[in-house]
C-alpha positions as CSV (number, residue, x, y, z in Angstrom):
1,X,85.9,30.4,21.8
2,X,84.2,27.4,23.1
3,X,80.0,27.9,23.2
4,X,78.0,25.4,26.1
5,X,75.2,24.0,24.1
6,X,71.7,24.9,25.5
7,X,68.8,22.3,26.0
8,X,65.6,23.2,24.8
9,X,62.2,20.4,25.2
10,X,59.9,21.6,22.5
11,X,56.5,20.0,23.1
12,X,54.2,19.9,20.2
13,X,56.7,22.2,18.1
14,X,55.1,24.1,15.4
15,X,52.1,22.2,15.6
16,X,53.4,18.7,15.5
17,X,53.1,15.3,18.0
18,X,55.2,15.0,21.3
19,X,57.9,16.7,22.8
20,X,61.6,17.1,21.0
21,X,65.1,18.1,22.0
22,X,66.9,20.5,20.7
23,X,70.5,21.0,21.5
24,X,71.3,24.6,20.7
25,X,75.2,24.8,20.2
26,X,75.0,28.2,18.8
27,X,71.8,30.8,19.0
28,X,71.5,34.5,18.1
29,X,74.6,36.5,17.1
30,X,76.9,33.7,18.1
31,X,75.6,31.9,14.9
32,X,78.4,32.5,12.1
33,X,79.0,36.5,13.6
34,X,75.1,37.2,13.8
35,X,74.6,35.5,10.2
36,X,72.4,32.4,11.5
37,X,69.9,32.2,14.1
38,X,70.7,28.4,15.2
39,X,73.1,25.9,14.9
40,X,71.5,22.9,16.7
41,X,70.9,19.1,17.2
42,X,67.6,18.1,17.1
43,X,66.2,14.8,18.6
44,X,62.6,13.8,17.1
45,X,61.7,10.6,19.9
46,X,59.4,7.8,17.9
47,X,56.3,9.0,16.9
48,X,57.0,13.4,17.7
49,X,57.2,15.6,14.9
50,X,58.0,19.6,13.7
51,X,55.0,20.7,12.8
52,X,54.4,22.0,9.1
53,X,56.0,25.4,8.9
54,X,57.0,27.9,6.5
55,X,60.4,29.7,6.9
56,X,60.1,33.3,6.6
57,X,63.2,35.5,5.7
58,X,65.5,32.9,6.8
59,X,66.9,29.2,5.4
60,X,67.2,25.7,7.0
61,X,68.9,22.5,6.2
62,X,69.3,19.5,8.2
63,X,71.6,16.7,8.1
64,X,69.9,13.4,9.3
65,X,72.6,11.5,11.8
66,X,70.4,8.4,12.8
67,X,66.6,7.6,12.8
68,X,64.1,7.4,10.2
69,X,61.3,9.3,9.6
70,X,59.0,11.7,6.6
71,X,60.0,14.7,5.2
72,X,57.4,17.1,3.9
73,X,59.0,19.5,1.6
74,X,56.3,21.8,0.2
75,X,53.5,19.3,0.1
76,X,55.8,16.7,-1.2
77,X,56.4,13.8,1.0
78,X,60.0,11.9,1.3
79,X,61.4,9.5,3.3
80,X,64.5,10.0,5.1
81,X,67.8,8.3,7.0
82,X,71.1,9.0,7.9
83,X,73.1,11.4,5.5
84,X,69.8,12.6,3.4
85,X,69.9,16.3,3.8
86,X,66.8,18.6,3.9
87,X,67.3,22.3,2.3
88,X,64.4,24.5,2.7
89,X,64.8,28.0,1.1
90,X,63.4,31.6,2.2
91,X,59.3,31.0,1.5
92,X,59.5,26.8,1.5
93,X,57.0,25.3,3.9
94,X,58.6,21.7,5.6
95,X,57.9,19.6,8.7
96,X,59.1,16.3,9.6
97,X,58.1,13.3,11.5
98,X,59.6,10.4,12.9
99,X,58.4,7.2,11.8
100,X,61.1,4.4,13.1
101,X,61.1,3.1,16.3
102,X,64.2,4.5,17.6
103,X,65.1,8.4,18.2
104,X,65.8,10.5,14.6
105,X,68.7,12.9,15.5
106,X,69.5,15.5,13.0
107,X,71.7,18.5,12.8
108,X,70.1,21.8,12.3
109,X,71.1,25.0,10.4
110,X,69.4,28.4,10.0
111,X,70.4,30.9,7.8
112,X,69.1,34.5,7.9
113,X,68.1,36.2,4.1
């Protein structure tokens, strides 16, 4: 099966600055046979952010491809870079900003309970 990705602008997502991309490859039921709610790549341009969030009933984790940016992981801040890996479990709170000067582009996973 082959899945046409679906582009979403997200402007001041969750609360946070500017307008992102994402590039849904998989939403819904076609996430892992109804398993996952998204499969996506996510571009953050300079200066946009998610907002601070808290995942409820589902988990996350994104794999940072390029960019540079902070990493809020319940209250604790991190930076980040290509191949650093964000996990957020059911109840965790996260956001993250961009903070280089060229796009952050990460790949995006969520996972029902």
């Amino acid at each position: 099966m082959i899945v046409k990705e679906t582009v979403i602008q997200k402007p001041n997502h969750l609360g946070g600055k500017g307008t992102i991309e994402i590039h849904a490859a998989m939403q819904g039921e076609e996430v892992f046979r109804g398993h996952g709610r998204m499969l996506a790549m996510v571009t953050l341009p300079p200066g946009s952010s998610i907002g601070y969030h808290q995942h409820v009933g589902e988990t996350e984790t994104y794999f940072v491809v390029e960019g540079n940016g902070v990493f809020t992981h319940n209250g604790v801040e991190s930076p980040i870079g290509p191949g650093d890996v964000g996990l957020m479990e059911v109840g965790d709170f996260h956001g993250i900003e961009n903070t280089g000067d060229k796009d952050l582009k990460m790949v995006a996973l969520i996972w029902k309970e």
